[in-house]
NUMI-438526 format. One record per atom (N, C-alpha, C): y, x, z. Coordinates in steps of 0.001 Angstrom, whole numbers, plus 500000, padded with zeros to 6 digits. Atoms other than C-alpha are relative to their C-alpha. Layout:
% residues N
YXZ
...
% end
This chain:
% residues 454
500658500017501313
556829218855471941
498483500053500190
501276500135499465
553175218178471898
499279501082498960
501039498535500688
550496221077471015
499561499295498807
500672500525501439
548994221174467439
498583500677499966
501390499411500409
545714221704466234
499553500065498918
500627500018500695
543810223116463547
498522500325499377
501487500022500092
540209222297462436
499570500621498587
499938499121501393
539210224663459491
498060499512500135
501329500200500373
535275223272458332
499157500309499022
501075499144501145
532343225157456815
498941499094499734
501657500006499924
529421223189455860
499647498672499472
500774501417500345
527434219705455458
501106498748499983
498963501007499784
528909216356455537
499932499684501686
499985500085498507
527466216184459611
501201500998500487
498685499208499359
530144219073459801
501110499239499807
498866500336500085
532629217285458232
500437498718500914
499375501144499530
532381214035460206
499655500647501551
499488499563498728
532130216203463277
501545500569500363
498784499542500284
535155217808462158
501213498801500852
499466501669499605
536172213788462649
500415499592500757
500132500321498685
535440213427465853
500763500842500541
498692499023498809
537013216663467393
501117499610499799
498857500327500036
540273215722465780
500176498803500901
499372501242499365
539864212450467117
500120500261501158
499568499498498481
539597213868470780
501013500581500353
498582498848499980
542063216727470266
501527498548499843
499223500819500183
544389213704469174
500554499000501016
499794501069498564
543516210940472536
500317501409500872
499674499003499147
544079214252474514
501529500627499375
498647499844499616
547680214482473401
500287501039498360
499141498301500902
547713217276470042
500143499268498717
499247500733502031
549094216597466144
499661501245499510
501040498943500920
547253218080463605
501445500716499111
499322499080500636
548867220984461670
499162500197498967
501039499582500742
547531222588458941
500741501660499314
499417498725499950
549085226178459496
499510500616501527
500489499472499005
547194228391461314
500954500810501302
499226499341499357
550193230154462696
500624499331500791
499270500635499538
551585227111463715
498933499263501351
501153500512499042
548478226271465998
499881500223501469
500216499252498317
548054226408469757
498446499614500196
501310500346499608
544284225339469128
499703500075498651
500617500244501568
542231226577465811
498519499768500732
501573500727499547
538787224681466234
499146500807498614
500802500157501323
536397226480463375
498723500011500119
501619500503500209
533519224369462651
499026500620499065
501411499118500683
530327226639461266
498674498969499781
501000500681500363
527610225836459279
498889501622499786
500648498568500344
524653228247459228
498734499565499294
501461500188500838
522228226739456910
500565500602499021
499797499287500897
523960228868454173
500085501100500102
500304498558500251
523593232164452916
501650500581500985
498616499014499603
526639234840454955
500670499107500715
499653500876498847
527194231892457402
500878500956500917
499495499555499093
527765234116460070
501228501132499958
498720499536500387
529915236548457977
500937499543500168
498477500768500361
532314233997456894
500609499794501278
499313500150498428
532745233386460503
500691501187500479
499534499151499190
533416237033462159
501470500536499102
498747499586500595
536022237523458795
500771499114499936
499008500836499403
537506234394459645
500599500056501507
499574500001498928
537818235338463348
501011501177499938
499073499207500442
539679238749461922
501306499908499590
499510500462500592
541753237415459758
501010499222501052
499443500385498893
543037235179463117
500806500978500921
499439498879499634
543247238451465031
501166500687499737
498688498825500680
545507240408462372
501311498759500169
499187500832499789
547482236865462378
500858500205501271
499466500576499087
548048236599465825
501294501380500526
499093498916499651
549325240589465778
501036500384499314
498929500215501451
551585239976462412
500554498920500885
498759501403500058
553442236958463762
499853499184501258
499653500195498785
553133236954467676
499217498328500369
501022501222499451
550838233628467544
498965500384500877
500918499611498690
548628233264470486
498947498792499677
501285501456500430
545713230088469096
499253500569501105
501483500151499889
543123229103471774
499070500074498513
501046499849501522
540302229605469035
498604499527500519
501541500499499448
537135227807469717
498785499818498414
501400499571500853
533795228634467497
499349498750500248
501128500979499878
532151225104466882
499237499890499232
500843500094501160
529138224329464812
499205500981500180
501439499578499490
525676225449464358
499954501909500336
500210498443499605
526698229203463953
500481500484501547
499980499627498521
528262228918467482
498563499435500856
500962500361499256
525129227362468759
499036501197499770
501221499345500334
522847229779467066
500226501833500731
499782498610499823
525143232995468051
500493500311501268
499670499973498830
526147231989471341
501321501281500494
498760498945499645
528068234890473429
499926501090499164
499420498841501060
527679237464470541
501258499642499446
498772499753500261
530615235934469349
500616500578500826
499071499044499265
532706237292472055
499676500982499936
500383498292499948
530939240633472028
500642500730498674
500134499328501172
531236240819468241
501526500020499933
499202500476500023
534771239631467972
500865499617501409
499210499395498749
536454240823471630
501525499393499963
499083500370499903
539405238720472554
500555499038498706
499576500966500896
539695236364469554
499589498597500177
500433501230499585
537379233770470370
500379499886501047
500163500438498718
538102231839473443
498938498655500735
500985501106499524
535445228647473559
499040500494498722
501438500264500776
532152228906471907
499316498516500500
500715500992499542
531092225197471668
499073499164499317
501406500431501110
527450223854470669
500435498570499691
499937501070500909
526654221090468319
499833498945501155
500137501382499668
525685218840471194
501132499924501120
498622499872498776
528963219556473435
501093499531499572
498894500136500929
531323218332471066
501281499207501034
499196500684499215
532761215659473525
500681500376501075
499373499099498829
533467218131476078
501398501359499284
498965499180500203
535938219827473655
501376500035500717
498833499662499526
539383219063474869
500050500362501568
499950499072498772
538265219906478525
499495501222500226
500213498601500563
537183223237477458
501183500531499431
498693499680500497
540311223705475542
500782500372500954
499069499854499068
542473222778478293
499512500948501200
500206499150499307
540325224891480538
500246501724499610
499802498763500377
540558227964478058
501764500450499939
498897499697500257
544275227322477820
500755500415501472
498901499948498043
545066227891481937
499729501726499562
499845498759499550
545681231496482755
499320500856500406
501215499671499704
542669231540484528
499251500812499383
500993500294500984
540585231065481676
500388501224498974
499547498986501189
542698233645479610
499975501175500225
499944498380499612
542220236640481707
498972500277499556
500962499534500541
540504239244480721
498618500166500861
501224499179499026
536560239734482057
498896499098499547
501589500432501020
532928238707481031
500084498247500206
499971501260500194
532180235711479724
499618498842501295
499942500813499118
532442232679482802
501321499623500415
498620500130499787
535049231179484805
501190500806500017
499236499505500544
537195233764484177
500485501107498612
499672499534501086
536875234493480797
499855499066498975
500823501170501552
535450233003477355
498992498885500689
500579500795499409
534029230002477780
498592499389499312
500768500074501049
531093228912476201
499059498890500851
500321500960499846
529405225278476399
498374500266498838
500869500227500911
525480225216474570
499343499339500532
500637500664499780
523988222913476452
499388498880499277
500112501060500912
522018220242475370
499528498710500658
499354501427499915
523159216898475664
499021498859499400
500396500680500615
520719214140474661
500971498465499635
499120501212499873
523439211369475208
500510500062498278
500007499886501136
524032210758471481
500976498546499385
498712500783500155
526990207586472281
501032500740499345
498644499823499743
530205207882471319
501069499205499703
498919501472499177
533671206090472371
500490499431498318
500523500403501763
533994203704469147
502050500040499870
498520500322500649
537917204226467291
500520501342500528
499464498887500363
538087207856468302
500116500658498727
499701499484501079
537119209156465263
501178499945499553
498589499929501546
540279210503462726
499062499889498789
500684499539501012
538364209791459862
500763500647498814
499507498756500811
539660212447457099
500010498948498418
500437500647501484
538388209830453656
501163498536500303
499820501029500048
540076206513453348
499527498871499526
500429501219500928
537765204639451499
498430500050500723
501634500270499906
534250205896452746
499994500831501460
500645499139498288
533128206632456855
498561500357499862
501233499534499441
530808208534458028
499508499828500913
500718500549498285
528309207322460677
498600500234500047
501261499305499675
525507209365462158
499581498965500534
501169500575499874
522482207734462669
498990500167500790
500783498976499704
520382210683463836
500861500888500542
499163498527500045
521023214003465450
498566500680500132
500499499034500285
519160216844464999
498540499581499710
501162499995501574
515218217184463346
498738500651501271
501491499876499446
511596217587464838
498938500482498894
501226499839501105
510068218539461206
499727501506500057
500123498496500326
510750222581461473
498933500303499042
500173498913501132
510232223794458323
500087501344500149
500266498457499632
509525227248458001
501840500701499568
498239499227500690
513259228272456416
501083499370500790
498783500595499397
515435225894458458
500273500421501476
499861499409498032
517277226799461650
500521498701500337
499605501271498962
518512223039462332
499535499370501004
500273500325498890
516163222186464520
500280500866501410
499446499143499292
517368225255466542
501609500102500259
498179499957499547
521257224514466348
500308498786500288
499773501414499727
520929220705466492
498945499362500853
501332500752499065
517811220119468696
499540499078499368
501278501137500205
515442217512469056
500595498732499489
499094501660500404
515911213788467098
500024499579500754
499521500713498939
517586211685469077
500782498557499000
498868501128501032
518807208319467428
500912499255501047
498913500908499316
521751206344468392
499474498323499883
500003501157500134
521592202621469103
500414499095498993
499644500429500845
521395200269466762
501340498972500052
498698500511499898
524479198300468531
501237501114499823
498866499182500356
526966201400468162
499494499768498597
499789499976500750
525898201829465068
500693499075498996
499433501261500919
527000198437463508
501375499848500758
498950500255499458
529885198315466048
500500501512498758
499194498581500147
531128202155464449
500184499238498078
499718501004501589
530508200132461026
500806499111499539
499380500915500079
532294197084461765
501678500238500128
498302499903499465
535554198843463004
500209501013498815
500021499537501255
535019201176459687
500177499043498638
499451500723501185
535027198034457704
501408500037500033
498362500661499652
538479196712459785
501165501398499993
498974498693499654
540240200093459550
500215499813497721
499399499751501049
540236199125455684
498492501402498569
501187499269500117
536613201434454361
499238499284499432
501003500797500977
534795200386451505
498180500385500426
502014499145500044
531437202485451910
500002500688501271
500814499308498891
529897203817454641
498553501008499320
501270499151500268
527453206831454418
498951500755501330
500132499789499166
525089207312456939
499067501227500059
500085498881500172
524209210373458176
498723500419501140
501213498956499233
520815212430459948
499691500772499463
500900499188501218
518620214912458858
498729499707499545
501459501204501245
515687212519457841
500303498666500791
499995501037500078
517239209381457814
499158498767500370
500940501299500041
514557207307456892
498960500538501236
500789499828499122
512923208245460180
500407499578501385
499260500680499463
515474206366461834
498858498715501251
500778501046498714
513718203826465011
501289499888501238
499041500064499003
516324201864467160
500024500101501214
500612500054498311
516010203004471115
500367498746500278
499523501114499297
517604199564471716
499255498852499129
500498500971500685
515602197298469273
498619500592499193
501555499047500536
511567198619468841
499841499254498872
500228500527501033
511677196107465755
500764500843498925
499050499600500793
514635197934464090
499689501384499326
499860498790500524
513531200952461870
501173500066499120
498582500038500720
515650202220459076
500130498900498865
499745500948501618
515117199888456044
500526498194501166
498810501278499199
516289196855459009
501048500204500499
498582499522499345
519146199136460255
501239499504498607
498890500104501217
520327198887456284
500120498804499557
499681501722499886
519794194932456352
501090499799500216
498853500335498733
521961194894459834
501505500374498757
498196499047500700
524872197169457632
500393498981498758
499679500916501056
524369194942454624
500501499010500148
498994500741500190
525624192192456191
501491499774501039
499293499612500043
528501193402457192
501141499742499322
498828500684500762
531626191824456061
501023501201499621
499106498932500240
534038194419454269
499375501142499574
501345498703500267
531332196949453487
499868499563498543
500520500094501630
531014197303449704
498788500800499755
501176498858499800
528676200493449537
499723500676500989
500982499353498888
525910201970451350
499635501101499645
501049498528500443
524759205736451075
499435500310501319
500913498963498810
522601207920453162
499502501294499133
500287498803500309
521907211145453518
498999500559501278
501184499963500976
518791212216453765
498744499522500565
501070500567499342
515702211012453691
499167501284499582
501208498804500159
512563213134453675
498721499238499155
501461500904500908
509654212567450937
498752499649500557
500860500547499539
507369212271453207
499901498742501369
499780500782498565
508631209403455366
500255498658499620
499735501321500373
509342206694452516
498699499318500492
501383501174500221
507242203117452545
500522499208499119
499714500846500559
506948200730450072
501538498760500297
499027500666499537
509161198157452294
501762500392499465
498663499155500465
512266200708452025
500270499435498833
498912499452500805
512591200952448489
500046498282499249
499244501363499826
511955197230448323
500887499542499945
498816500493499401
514434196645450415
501270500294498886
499260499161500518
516180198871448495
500548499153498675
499439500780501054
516102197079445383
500464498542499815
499063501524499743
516996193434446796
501310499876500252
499023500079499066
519984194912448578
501000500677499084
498938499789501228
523328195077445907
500682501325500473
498882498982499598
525571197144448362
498911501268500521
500834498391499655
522884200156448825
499914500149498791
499734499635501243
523832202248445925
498694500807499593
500916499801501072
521427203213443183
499531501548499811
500255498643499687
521004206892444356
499407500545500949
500979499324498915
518672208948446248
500701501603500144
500291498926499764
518858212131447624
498851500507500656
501754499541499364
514863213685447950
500226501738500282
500204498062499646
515159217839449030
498471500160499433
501969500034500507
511784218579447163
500295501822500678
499866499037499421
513034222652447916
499379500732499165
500567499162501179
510419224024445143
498923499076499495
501193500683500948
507880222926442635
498426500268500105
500684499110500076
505580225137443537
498813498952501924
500698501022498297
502463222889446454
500100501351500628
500105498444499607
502075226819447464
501061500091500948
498887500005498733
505143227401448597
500651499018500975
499626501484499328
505639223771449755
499354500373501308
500749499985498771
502931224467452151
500833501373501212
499263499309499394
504640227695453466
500962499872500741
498287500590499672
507914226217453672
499318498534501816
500088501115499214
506057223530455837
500227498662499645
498841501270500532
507465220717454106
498591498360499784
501174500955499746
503834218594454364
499581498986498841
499958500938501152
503725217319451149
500013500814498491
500113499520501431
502655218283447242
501015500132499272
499585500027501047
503740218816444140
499703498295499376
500284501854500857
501626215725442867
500671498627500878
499383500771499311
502723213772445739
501555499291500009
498757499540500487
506190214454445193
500188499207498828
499757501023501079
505865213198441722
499605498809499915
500290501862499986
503832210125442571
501529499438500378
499203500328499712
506747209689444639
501085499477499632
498841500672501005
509506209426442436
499223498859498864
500612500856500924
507279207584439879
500100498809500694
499806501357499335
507204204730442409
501615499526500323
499024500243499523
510567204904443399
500710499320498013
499723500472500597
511944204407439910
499076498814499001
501179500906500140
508745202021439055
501454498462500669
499364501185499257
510710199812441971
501284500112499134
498179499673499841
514651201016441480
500375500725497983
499491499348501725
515035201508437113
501430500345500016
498715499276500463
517949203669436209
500571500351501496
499440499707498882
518213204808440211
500552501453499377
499975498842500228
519766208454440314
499205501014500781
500310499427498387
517951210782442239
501073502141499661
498973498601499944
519671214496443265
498797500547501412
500761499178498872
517639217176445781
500682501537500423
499871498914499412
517803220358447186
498947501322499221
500898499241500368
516106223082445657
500234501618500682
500292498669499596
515201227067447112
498916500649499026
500387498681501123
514559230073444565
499547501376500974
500439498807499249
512815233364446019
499652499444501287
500218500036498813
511144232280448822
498876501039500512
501067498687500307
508932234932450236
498479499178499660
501023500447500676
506011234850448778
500068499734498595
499571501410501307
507529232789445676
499643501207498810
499965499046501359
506138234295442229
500071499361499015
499757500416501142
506849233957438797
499113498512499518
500955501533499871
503922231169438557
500764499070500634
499614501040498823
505172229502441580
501630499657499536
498484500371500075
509129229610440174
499855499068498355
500498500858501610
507867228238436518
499715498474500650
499482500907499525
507117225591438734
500861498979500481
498534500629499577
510129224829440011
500408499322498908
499312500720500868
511459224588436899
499278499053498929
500773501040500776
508784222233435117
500404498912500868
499500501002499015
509358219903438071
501156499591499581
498869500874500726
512654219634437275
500567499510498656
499585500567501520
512471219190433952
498905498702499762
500391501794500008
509969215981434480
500579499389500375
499138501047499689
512255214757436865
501200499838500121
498496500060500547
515493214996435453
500958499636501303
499282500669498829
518002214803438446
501087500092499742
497951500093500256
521665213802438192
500428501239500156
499045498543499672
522696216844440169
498858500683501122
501231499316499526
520922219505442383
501200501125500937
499489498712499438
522040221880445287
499379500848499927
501291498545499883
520124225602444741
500574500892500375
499463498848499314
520321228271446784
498869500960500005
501464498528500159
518390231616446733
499842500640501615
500909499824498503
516430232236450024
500508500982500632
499779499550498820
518058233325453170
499574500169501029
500818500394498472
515893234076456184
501418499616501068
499275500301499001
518089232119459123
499167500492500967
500617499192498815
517773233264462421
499033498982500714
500760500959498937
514891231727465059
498888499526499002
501191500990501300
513056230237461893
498315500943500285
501412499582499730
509499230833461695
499739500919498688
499472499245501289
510167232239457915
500628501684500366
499770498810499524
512109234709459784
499645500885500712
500308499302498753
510255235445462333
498156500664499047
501513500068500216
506464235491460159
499981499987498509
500157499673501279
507333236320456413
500476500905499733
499018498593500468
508744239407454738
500503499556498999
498639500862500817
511857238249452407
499646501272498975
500422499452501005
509789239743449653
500403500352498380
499401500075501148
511117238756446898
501430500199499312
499202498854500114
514105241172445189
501135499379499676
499267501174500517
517246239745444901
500918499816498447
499469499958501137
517968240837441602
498964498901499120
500881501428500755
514669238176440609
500961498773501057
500045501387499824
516050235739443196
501405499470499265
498734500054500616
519552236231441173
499392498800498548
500460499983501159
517723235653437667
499679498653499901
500713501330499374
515538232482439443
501064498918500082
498879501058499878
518841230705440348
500887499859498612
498931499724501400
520656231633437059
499570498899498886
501132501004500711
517447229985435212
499920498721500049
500148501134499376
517257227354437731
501288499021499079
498517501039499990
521170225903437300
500200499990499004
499759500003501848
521138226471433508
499427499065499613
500719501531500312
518323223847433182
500305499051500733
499962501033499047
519370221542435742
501892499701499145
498973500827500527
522924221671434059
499917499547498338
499901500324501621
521854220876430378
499281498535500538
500172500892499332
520264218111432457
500647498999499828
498574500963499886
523255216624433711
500810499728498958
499199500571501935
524785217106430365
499600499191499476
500985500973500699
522202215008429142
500300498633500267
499679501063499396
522210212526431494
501451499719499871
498227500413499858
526353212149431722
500329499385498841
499479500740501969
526427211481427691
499501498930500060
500441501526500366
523825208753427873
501220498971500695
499391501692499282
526314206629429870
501793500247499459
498726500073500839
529203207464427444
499598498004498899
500606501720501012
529632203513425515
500055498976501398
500415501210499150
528785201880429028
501148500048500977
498402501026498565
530851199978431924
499681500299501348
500692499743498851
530209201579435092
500873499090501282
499266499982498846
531723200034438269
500059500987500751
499848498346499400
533592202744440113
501002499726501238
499597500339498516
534757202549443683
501107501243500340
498477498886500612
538430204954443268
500072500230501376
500134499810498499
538616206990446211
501142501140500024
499455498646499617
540983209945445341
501078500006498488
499245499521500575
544172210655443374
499424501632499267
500381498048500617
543301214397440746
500946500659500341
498969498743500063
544700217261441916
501014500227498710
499214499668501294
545912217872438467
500601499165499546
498953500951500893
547484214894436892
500425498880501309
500105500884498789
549147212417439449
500475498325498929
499963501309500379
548667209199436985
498436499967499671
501767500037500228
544552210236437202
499649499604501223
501087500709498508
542031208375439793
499002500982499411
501564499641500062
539079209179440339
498637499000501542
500870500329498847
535753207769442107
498654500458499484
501567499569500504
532062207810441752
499411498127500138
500532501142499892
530146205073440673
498421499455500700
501537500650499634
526572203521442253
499184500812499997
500773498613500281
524606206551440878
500372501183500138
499676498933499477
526955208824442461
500573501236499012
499447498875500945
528474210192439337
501548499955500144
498330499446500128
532289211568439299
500377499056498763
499286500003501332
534441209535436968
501572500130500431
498213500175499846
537916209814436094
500478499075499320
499401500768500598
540271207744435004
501238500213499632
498928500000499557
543637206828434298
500621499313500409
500017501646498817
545351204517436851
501054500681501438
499235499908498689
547757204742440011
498950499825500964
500450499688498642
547032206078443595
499516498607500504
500380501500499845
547308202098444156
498738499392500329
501535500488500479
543715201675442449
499215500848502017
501105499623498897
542068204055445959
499596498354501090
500665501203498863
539691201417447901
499706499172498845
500000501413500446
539675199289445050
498587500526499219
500931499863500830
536373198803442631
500364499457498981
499522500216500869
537100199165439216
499244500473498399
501148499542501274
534966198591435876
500761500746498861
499221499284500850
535771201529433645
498651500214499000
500893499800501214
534171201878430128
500500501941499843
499938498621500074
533085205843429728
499916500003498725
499556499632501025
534435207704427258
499499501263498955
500668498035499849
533364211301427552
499248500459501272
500522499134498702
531507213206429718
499259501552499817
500040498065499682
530612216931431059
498942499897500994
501228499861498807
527855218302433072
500760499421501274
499622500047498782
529364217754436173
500631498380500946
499851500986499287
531400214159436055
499957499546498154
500016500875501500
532500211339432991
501467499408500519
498237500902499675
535897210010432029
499732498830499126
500036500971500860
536848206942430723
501303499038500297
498545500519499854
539479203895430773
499572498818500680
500556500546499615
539407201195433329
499795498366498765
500179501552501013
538242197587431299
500388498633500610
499275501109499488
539857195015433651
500187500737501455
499502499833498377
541758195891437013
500540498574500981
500029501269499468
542107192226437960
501513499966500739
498777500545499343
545219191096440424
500633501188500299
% end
């Protein structure tokens, strides 16, 4: 009977299409996915530590394993992947004594199943300090940034994920990614269109491509190829309906881009900009190299070029320093620039950061409670706003997912990255389908499709 494995994932979408990849190794190395921890001879859990209690969720998920394995005689290799194993190295084993057995960093990923199979010998399982005969732990860093093309399991059926980038050179004062993902490193622009092309033929409408500033993309194999010619190369692409990316940085667009942007049908009509606060003050703190006014020129040009684009960001409440002035900011900002949707989070010093290391996390968290409460209240009367205007209209919607709740409801998102539902058979996933909206809610819009063709 062949070993099973289960990959339990905290975090970004780079987690999730790493998630991707390990399965796909764990899989050419012989194991069948489970999705019962008890039933596991390998739990892989992928960490994300750009969120608040990161490292919590981890040591009460490694517990939780523990009491398992002493309730119901399971024995899981357990391997710690993702940025909180990069960032926490052998404290996991210290903190969490005999539960973990691999700690493996973000750039080791490919070396999982011979780590596995090394933690699973006898050797590897005795007890004694972390090395060859104990816990094993991989953080090296790997600039090699290939990988073998048709491993991936991809997890979506309609939309792949394909990194672009790995890790970030901007260090911001609040972020620890450049500390769990290292230095940028881009992949070739021939994998990339090869990892595209076998993403069309596997049946994959959209592709979303993935770094942590995108548009800063430069091909090591083609010095002509930045990113707005990488999204040419993808455009023509046979089988490829939509294009996303995630993310670009505001200070890295050019005219050309959004150009490009607006000649090119299959690059969908949505941005994601991280502005982070409203406030140039704390912008400058944060590091982030770029205004308030800037910022808004910014979008002003972008929808100047791209009318009725969506845009969506990132926003941070309480940052130290951050005062009532500086958070009034925030929220004027977003109320000029109306954004579809918005991630906000209230300020966590991460570890290694320069924030952490050179600010005092000043600000109380019963204001940074109040700040976020404020924040997501205006940002969702927003979306309310926005979601009604496109009640009456015909969106094309690219059906990617059966509803949990009703099983004669679809669902997809259309061009501007909004949620609709429908009603319609599992059938409709992969397909693009013009639905006239009906209703809508902060969050997505329903409606009925208006021709489903053959």
């Amino acid at each position: 009977m062949a070993p099973k494995y289960l990959i339990e994932t905290f975090g970004c979408q780079m987690n999730v299409h790493d998630s991707e990849r390990m399965a796909g190794l764990l899989e050419q190395a012989g194991y069948e996915s489970t999705d019962d921890a008890s039933d596991a001879d390998v739990v892989v859990i992928n960490t994300c530590s750009v969120r608040e209690r990161a490292e919590g969720q981890l040591y009460t998920r490694l517990g939780e394993l523990r009491q398992m394995a002493a309730a119901a005689g399971a024995d899981p290799t357990v391997v710690v992947a993702g940025c909180v194993a990069q960032q926490e190295g052998e404290a996991i084993f210290r903190r969490s004594p005999g539960v973990a057995n691999v700690v493996l960093g973000t750039q080791a990923i490919r070396r999982l199943p011979m780590l596995v199979d090394a933690a699973r010998s006898s050797a590897a399982r005795s007890t004694g300090p972390t090395g060859p005969t104990g816990p094993i732990m991989d953080l090296s860093p790997y600039d090699d940034v290939s990988w073998p093309l048709g491993v991936t399991r991809r997890s979506d059926p309609v939309k792949a994920y394909v990194t672009i980038i790995e890790g970030c050179n901007e260090f911001c004062s609040f972020c620890v990614v450049p500390y769990t993902r290292g230095h940028e490193r881009m992949r070739p622009k021939a994998d990339i269109l090869a990892e595209v092309r076998e993403a069309a033929a596997t049946g994959h409408r959209e592709v979303q491509l993935l770094g942590q500033i995108v548009n800063r993309y430069e091909a090591p194999d083609d010095p002509a190829c930045g990113f707005t010619q990488l999204l040419e190369a993808i455009h023509g692409v046979d089988g490829i309906e939509r294009i996303r990316f995630a993310s670009p940085h505001p200070r890295h667009f050019d005219e050309r881009f959004l150009e490009t942007m607006a000649r090119l049908p299959k690059i969908c009509r949505h941005l994601h900009i991280p502005v982070q606060s409203g406030s140039t003050r704390v912008l400058a703190a944060m590091r982030r190299r770029y205004s308030r006014e800037s910022y808004l020129d910014l979008v002003a040009r972008i929808r100047e070029t791209l009318p009725g684009v969506a845009l969506s960001t990132d926003m941070i409440v309480g940052f130290p320093g951050e005062t009532d002035a500086d958070f009034d900011e925030t929220l004027s900002l977003t109320a000029a620039v109306r954004y579809h949707s918005m991630f906000s989070f209230k300020y966590s010093a991460r570890p290694h950061t320069l924030a952490d290391q050179r600010m005092a996390d000043d600000v109380p968290e019963a204001e940074k409670t109040r700040r976020i409460v404020a924040l997501q209240g205006l940002q969702g009367e927003i979306q309310s706003a926005l979601n009604a205007r496109m009640v009456g209209e015909t969106v094309d919607v690219l059906v990617d997912a059966v509803s949990r709740r009703r099983a004669t409801e679809v669902s997809g998102r259309s061009s501007t990255n909004v949620v609709v539902n429908l009603p319609g058979p599992g059938a409709w996933i992969g397909r693009t389908i013009p639905v006239r909206v009906s209703r809508a809610g902060p969050h997505s819009v329903w409606g009925e499709a208006s021709c489903t063709g053959a």
